[in-house]
C-alpha positions as CSV (number, residue, x, y, z in Angstrom):
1,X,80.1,-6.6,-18.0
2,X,77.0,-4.2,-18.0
3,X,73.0,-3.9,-18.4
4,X,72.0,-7.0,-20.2
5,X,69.1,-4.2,-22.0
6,X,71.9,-2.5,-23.5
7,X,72.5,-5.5,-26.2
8,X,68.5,-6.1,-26.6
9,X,68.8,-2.2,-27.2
10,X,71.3,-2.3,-29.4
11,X,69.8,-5.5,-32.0
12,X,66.4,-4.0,-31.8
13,X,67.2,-0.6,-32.8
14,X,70.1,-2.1,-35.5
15,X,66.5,-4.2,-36.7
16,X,64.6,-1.1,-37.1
17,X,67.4,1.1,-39.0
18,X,67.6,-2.2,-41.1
19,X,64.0,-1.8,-41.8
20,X,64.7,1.4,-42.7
21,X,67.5,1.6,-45.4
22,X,65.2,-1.5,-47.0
23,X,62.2,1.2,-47.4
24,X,59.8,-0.8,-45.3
25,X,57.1,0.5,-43.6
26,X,56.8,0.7,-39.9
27,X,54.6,-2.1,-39.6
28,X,56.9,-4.0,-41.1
29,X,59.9,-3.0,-38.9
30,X,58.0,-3.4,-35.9
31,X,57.5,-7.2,-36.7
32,X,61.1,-7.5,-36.9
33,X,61.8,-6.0,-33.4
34,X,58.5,-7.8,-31.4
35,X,60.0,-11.3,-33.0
36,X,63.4,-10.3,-32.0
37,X,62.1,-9.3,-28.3
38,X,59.6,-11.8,-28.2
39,X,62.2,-14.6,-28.8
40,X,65.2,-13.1,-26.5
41,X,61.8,-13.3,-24.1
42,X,60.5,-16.6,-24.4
43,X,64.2,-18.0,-24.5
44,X,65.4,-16.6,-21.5
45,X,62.2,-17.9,-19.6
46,X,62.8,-21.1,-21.2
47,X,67.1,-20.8,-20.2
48,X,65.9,-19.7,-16.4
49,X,64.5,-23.4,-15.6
50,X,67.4,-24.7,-17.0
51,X,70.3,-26.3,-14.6
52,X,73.7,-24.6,-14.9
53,X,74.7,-27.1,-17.6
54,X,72.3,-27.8,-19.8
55,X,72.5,-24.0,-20.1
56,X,76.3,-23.9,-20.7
57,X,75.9,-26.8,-23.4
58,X,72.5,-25.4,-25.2
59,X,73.3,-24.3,-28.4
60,X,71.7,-24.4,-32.3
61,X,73.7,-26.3,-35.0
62,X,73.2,-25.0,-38.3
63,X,71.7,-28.4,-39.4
64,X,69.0,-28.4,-36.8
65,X,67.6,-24.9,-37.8
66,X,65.4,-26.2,-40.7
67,X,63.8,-29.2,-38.7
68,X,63.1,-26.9,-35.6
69,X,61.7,-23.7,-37.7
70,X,60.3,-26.0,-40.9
71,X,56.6,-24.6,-40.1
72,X,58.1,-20.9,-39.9
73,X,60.7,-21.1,-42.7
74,X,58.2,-22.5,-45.7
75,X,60.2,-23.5,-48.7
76,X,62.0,-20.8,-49.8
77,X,63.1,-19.7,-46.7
78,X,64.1,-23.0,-46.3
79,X,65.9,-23.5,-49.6
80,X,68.3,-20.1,-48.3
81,X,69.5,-21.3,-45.6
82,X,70.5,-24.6,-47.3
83,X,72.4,-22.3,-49.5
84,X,73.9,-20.1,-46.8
85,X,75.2,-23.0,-44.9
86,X,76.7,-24.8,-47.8
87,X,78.2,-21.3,-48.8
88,X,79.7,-20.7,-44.8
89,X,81.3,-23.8,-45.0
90,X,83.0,-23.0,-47.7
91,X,84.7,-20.5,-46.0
92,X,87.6,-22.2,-44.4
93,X,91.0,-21.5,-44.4
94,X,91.6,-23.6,-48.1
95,X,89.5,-21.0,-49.9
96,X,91.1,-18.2,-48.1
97,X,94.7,-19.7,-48.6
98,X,93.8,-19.9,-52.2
99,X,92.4,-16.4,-52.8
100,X,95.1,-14.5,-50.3
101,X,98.1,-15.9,-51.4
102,X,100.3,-16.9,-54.8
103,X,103.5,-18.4,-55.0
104,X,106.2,-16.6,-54.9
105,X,109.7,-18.2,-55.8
106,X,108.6,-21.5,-54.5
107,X,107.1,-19.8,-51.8
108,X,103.4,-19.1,-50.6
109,X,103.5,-15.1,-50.2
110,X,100.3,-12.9,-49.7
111,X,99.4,-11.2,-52.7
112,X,99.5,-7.3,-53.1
113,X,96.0,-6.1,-53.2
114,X,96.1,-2.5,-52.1
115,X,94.6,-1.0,-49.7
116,X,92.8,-4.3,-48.6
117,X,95.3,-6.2,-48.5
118,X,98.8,-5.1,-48.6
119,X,102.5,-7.5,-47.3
120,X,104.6,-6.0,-45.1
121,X,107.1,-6.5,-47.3
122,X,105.2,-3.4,-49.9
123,X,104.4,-1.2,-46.5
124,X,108.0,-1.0,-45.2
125,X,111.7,-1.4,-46.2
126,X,115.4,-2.0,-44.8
127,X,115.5,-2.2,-40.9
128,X,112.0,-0.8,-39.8
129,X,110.8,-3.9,-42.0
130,X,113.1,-6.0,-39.9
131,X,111.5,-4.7,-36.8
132,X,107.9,-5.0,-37.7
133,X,108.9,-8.2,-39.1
134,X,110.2,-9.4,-35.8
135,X,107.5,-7.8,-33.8
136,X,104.8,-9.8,-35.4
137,X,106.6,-12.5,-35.2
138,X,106.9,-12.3,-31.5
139,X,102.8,-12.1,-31.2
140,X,102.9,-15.2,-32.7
141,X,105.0,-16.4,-30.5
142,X,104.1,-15.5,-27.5
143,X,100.8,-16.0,-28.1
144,X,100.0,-19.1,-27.9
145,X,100.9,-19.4,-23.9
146,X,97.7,-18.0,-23.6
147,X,96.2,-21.0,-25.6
148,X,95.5,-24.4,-23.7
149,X,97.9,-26.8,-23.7
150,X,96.4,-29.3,-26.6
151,X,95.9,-26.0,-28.9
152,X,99.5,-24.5,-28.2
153,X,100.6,-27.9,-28.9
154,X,99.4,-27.8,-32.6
155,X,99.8,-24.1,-32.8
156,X,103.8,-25.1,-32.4
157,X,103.7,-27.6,-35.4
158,X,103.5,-24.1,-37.7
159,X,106.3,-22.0,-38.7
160,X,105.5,-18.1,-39.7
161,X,106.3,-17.4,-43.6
162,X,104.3,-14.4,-44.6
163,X,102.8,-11.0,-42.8
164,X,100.0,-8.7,-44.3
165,X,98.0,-5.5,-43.1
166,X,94.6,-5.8,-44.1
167,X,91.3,-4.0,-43.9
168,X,88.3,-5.3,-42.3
169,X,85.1,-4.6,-41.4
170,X,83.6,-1.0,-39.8
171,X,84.0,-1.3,-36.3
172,X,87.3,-2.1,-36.9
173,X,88.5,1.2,-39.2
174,X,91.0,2.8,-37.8
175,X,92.6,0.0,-36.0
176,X,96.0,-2.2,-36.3
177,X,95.0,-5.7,-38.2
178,X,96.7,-7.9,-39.6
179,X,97.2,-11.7,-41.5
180,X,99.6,-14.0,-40.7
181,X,100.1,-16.9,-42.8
182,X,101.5,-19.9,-41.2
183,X,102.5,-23.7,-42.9
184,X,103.0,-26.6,-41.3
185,X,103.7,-30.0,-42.8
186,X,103.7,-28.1,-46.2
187,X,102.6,-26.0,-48.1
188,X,99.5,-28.5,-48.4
189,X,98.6,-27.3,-44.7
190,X,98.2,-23.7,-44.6
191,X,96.7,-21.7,-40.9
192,X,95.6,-18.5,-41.5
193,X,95.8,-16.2,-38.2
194,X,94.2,-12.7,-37.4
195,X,96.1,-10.8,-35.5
196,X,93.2,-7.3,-34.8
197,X,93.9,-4.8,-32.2
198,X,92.0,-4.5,-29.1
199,X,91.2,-0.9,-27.8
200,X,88.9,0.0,-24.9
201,X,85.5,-0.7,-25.2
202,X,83.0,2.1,-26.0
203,X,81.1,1.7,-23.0
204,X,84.4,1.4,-20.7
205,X,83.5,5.2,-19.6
206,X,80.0,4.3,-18.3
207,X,80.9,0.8,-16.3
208,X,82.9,-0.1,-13.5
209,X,86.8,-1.1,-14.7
210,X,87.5,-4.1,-16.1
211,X,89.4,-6.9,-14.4
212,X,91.3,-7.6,-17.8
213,X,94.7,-5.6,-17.8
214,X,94.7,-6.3,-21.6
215,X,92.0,-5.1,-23.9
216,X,92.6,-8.2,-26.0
217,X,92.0,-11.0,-23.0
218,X,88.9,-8.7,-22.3
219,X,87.6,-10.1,-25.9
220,X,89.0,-13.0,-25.6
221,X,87.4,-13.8,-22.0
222,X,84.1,-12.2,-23.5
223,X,83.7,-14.6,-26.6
224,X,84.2,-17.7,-25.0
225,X,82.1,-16.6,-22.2
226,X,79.3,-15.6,-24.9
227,X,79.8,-17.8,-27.8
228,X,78.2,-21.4,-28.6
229,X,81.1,-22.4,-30.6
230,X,84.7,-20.7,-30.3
231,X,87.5,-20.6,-32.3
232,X,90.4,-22.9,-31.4
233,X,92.7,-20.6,-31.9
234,X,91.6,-17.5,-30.2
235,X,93.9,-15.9,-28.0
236,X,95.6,-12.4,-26.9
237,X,98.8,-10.6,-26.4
238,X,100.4,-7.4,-26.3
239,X,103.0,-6.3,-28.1
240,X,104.7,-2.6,-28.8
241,X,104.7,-1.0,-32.0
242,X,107.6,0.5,-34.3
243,X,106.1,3.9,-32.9
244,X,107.4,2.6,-29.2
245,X,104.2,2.8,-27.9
246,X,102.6,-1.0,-26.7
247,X,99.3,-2.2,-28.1
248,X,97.0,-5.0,-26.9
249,X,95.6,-7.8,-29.8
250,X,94.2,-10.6,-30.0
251,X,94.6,-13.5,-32.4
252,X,91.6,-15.7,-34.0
253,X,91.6,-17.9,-37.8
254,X,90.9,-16.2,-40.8
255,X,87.3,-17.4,-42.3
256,X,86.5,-20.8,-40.5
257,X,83.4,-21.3,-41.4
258,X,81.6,-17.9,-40.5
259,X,78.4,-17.0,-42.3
260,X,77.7,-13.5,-42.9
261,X,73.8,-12.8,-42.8
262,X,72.9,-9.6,-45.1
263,X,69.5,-7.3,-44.3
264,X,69.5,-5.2,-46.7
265,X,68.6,-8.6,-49.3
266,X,65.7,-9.4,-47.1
267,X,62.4,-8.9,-47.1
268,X,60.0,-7.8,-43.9
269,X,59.4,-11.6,-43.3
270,X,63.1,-12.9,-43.8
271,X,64.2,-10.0,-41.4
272,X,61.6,-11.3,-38.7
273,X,62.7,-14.8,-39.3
274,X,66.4,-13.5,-38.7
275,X,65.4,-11.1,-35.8
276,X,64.1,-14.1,-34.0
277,X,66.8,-16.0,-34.5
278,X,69.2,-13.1,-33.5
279,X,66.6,-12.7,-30.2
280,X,67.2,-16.4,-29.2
281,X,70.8,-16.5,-29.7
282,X,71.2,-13.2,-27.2
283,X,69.3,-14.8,-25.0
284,X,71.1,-17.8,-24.7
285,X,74.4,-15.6,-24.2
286,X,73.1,-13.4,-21.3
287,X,71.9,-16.7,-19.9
288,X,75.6,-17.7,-20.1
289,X,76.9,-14.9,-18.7
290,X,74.2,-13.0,-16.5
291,X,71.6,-13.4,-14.3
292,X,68.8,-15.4,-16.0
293,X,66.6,-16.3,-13.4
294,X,66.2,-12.3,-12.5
295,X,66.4,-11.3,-16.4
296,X,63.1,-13.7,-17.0
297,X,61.9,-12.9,-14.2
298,X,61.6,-8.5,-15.1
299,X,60.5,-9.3,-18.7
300,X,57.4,-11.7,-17.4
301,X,55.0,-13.4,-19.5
302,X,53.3,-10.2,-21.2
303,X,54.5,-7.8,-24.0
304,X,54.9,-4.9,-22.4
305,X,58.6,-5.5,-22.6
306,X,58.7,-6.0,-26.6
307,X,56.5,-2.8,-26.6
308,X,58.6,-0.5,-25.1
309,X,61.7,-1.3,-27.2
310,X,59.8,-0.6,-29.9
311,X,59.1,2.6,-29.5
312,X,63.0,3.0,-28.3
313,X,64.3,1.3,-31.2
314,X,62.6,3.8,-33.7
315,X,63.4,6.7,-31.6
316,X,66.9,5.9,-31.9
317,X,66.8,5.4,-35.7
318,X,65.1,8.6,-35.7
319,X,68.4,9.7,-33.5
320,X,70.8,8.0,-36.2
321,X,69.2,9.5,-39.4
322,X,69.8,13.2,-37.3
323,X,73.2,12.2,-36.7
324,X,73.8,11.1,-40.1
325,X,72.2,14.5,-41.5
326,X,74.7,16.6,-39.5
327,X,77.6,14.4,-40.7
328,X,76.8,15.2,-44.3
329,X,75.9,18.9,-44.1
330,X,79.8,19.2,-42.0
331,X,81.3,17.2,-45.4
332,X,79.4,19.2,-47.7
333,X,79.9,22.4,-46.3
334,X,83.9,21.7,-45.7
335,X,83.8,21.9,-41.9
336,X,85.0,18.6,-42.1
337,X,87.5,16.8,-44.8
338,X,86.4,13.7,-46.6
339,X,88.5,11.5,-48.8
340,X,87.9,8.9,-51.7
341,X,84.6,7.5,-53.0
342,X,83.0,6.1,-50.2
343,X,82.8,9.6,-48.7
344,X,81.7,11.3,-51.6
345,X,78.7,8.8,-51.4
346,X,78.0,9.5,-47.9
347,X,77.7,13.6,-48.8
348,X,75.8,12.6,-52.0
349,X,73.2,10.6,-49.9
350,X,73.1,13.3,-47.1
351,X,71.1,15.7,-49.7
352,X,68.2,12.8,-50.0
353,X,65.1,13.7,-48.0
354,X,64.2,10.2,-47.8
355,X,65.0,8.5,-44.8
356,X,64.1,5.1,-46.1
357,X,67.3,5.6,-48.6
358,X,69.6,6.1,-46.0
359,X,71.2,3.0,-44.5
């Protein structure tokens, strides 16, 4: 736990940077950060006369979005997120069964799609295969006693069949992920698990310890704190690696029904209409896990609030687009090695002038 300001800090300035790599002005970024602040505001306001449990059961269901924001949406905004919620559902574990796996003498196996997705049987051979084998195998395992009982109940009813490493998004590069695939009455009832390693958080340095012994129960503990709608299957455990040295995880489904919102496709009044969005749903997660009635209480009625995290948000862009500068000048003058395509691209961008290119 830390300053609640340090999230509204965070979307507000990710807004703004946003705004940025989409060339629009800075009237038009500022509308995205006063709708994000001035709905995180008027939420929490609204979440601080709420009891304890209507707060704890609050929550937006995909299906109610269009009657509550038909005046603000207007028809085509309206008529996108029909299509984004048809296209989220369609990302459950069938689709992802489908696209991840073939079948391998008479058995459902990953497929080999290097270096996104690559089976443990490609990445390793003879006994440390066995071992990594048998150490992912014990996460599994072991896992689901931190599961409640109902949930390690129908967690038992699948059998482990097939292991890959795969790559995922940013903030995790670098890390320890992998897929399990798991069958249960057959091969007609796949469960796709993610098994992603849990470091420190960033801000662990700047905030009293943590209560969590495990980094992946920290995450674990925070999303079900925070989230409207958890996975079922979301659990932790730590495990050590071939290397001998132990490493905490934790364990969620593979695409189940998870949307993925894209800025850089939007235009100034789509990103408002997300910011807000983004701005309520904070809110009602501090409200969850903070102090509401003092967090509505220092933000008050007035702007002044939404104001001043403007002018922070496009400082910090102006902070990131510095940052990103020096980060290509070290690539392109060698003081730093790069490797592949990607970071050719990101020395090749560093030389334009214009920071409305740069994302």
């Amino acid at each position: 736990p830390g300053p609640w300001e340090w999230d509204v800090k965070r979307l507000a300035a990710s807004l703004v940077i946003a705004g940025r790599g989409n060339g629009f002005a800075p009237a038009g970024r500022q509308a995205a950060v006063i709708a994000a602040i001035g709905a995180y505001r008027a939420w929490m306001r609204r979440f601080a006369a709420m009891t304890n449990l209507d707060v704890w059961y609050a929550h937006v269901d995909v299906d109610q979005l269009q009657g509550r924001f038909a005046g603000v949406l207007g028809r085509r905004y309206s008529r996108r997120l029909s299509r984004a919620a048809i296209s989220a559902r369609s990302r459950d574990r069938r689709r992802a069964f489908a696209r991840l796996t073939e079948v391998t003498e008479g058995q459902p196996r990953f497929v080999s799609d290097p270096p996104l997705l690559v089976p443990v049987r490609e990445l390793l051979r003879g006994a440390e295969h066995d071992l990594l084998t048998g150490q992912l195998t014990t996460v599994i395992d072991r896992y689901g006693a931190t599961l409640a009982d109902d949930r390690r109940s129908l967690l038992a009813q699948y059998r482990l069949v097939d292991v890959a490493r795969k790559v995922v998004g940013v903030g995790s590069v670098g890390t320890r992920c992998w897929v399990a695939l798991l069958l249960g009455r057959d091969r007609d009832d796949p469960l796709l698990l993610q098994v992603k390693e849990a470091q420190a958080s960033v801000l662990a340095d700047h905030l009293p310890g943590s209560r969590y012994g495990n980094q992946g129960e920290r995450v674990v503990a925070g999303q079900r704190l925070m989230q409207a709608a958890g996975d079922i299957f979301l659990g932790w455990q730590r495990v050590g690696g071939i290397d001998g040295q132990c490493r905490d995880f934790y364990i969620r489904q593979l695409q189940d029904w998870k949307g993925v919102a894209l800025p850089e496709r939007m235009d100034p009044e789509g990103l408002a209409l997300f910011a807000r969005l983004c701005g309520a749903t904070l809110a009602r997660a501090h409200a969850r896990s903070g102090d509401r009635v003092a967090i509505g209480a220092y933000l008050g009625a007035g702007d002044a609030f939404d104001r001043a995290i403007v002018r922070f948000a496009e400082a910090y862009a102006d902070q990131n687009e510095r940052d990103f500068a020096a980060l290509a000048e070290a690539a392109r003058s060698g003081r730093i090695s790069t490797a592949g395509r990607r970071a050719n691209r990101v020395v090749a961008r560093g030389s334009d002038r214009s920071p409305t290119r740069r994302r």
